[in-house]
C-alpha positions in Angstrom: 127.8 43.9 157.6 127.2 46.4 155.2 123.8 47.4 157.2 125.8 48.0 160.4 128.6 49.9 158.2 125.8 52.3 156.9 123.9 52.7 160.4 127.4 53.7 162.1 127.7 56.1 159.2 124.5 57.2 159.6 124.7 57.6 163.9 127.8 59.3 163.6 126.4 62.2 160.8 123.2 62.9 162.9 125.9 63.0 165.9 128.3 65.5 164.1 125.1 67.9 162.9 123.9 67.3 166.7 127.3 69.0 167.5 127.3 71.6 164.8 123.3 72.8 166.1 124.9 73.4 169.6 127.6 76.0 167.7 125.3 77.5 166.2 122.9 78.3 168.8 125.9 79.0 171.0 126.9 81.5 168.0 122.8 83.5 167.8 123.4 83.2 171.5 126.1 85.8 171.4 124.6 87.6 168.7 124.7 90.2 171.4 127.8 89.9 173.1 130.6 92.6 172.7 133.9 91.0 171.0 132.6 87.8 170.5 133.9 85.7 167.7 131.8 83.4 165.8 132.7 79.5 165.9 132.4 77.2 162.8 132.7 73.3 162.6 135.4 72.5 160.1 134.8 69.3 159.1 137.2 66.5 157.1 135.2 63.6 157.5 132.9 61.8 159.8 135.3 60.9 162.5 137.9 64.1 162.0 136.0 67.5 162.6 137.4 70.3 164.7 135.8 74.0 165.8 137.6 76.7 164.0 136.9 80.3 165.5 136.6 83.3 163.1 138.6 86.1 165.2 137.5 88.5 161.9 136.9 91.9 163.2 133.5 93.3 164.5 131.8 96.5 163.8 132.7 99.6 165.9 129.1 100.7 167.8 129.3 103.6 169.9 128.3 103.9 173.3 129.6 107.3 174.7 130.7 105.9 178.0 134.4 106.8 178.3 135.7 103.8 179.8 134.3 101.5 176.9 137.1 100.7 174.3 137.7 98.9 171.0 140.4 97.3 169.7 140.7 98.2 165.7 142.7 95.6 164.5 144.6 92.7 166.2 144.9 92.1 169.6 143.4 91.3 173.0 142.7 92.8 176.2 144.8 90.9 179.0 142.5 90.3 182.3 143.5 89.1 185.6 141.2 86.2 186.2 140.8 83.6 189.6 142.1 81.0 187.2 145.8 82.9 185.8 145.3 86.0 182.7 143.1 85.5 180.1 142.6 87.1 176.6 139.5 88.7 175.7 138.0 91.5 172.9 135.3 92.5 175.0 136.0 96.1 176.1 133.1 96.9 178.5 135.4 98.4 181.8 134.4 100.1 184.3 135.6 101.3 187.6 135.0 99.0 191.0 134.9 100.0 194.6 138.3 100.7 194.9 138.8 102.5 191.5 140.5 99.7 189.9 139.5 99.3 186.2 137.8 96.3 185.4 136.2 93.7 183.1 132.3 92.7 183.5 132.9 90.7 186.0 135.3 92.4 188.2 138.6 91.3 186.8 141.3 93.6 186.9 142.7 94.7 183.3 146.2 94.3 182.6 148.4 97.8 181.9 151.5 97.2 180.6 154.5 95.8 183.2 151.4 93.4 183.9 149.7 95.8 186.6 146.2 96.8 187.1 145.2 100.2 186.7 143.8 102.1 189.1 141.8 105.4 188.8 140.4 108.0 191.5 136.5 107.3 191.5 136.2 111.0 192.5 138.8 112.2 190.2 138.5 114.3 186.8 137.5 112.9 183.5 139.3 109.8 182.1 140.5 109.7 178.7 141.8 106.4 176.6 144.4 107.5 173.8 144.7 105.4 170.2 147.8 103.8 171.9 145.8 102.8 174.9 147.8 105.3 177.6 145.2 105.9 179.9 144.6 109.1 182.0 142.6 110.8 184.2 142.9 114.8 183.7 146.2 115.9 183.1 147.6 112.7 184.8 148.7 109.5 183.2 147.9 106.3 184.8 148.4 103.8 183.0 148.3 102.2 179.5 146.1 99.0 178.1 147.7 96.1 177.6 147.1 94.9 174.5 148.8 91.4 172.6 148.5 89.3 170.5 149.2 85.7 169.4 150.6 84.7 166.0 148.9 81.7 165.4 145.5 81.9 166.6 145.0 78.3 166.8 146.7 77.7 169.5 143.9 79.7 171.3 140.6 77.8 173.0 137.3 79.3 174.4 136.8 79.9 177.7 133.5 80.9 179.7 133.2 85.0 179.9 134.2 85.6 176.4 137.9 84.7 177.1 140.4 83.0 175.7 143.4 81.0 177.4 145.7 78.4 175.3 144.8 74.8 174.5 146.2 71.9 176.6 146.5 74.6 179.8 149.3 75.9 178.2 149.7 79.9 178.8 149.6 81.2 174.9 152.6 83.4 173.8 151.8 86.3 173.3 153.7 89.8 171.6 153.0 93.5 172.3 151.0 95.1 169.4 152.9 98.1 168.4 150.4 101.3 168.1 147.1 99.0 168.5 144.6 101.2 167.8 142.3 101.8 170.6 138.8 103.4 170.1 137.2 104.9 173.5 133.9 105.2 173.9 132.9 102.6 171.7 132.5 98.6 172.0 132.9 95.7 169.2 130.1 94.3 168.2 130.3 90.3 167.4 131.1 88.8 163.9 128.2 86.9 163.9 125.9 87.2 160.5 122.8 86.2 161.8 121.1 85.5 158.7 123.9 83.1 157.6 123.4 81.2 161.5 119.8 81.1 160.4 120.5 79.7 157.2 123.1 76.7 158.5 120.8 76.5 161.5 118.1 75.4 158.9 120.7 73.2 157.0 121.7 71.7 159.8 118.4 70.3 160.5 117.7 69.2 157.3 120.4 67.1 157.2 120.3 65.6 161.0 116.8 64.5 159.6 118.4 63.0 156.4 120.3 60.8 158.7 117.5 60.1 160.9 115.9 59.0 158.0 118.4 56.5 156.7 118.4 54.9 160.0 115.2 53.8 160.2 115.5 52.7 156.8 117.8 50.3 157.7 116.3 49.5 161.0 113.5 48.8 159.0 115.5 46.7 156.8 117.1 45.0 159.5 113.5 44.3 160.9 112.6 42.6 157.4 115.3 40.2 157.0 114.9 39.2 160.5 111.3 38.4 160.3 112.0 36.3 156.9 114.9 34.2 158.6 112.4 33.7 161.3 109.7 32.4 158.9 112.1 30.1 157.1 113.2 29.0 160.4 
């Protein structure tokens, strides 16, 4: 009993570092990716462990494009997604066919009132104020929605560097008074890349600790079942 006790111990450590590799590489994956926050597994114990994201702020890197912006600060950008609005930090916008401004991947980002904002793709230079107003010449057209939610853990990842709330819930979310927009300029991830290397490398080492303690028992196992067998 006391074999079988250690082996499920054993399983379950090389199946928690198995989980904690796959965050990390997610994490060196995105080493790249504007706005992306880094995840960590939090653990308790072998059977409670949770994901804990670090919504720390990025670096500021400047890109000269005037419709890239950066949130200094708290918040989110609010996107109009196929699958209801989601929350993201990445701030790389552009202008579609139709001159709506948009995400990446063609979402439409949320003004305030919850509308889209549209600029003429023809029109004079745009301009992003600290407060997020956007305009194009002379003329306002909008201004950024930017929120926030109080207790970040009610957040979860989604694909596309978004966040939505866990359980399908729509998060609440608040109006950040004077969120300090930066145009021209993106946030770079959280992620220390050294640090990822280093737990990467821990992580390893210790999924082969637990490899290693069951075939130790295995081979244990194997012993007392040939000796029973010869007494037989």
């Amino acid at each position: 009993m006391a074999y079988d006790s250690g082996y499920i111990d054993a399983v379950m450590g090389c199946l928690v570092q198995e989980r904690n590799m796959d965050i990390i590489a997610n994490n060196l994956a995105n080493a790249t990716t504007a706005g992306f926050k880094g995840d960590r597994l939090i653990f308790n114990d072998l059977m409670t462990r949770q994901v804990q994201t670090n919504h720390d702020q990025g670096s500021l890197q400047h890109t000269g494009n005037p419709l890239d912006v950066a949130i200094v600060g708290r918040g989110f950008f609010q996107v109009q997604t196929p699958n209801g609005i989601r929350l993201t930090r990445n701030g790389a916008l552009h202008m579609n066919a139709e001159g709506v401004l948009v995400d990446g991947n063609g979402n439409p980002v949320l003004g305030e009132g919850g509308q889209g904002i549209t600029l003429n793709p023809n029109g004079p230079a745009v301009s992003i104020g600290a407060d997020g107003t956007v305009m194009q010449g002379r003329e306002t057209v909008g201004k950024l929605s930017v929120v926030d939610v109080t207790d970040k853990a009610l957040l979860m990842k989604e694909g596309a560097n978004f966040f939505t709330g866990r359980g399908g819930k729509t998060p609440p979310v608040t109006p950040v008074e004077g969120a300090g927009v930066e145009q021209g300029y993106l946030e770079t991830t959280n992620i220390q890349v050294a640090r990822e290397m280093v737990d990467m490398i821990q992580t390893f080492r210790a999924f082969e600790s637990y490899q290693k303690i069951i075939h130790s028992i295995q081979a244990m196992d194997n012993s007392c079942i040939n000796r029973v067998g010869r007494s037989a």
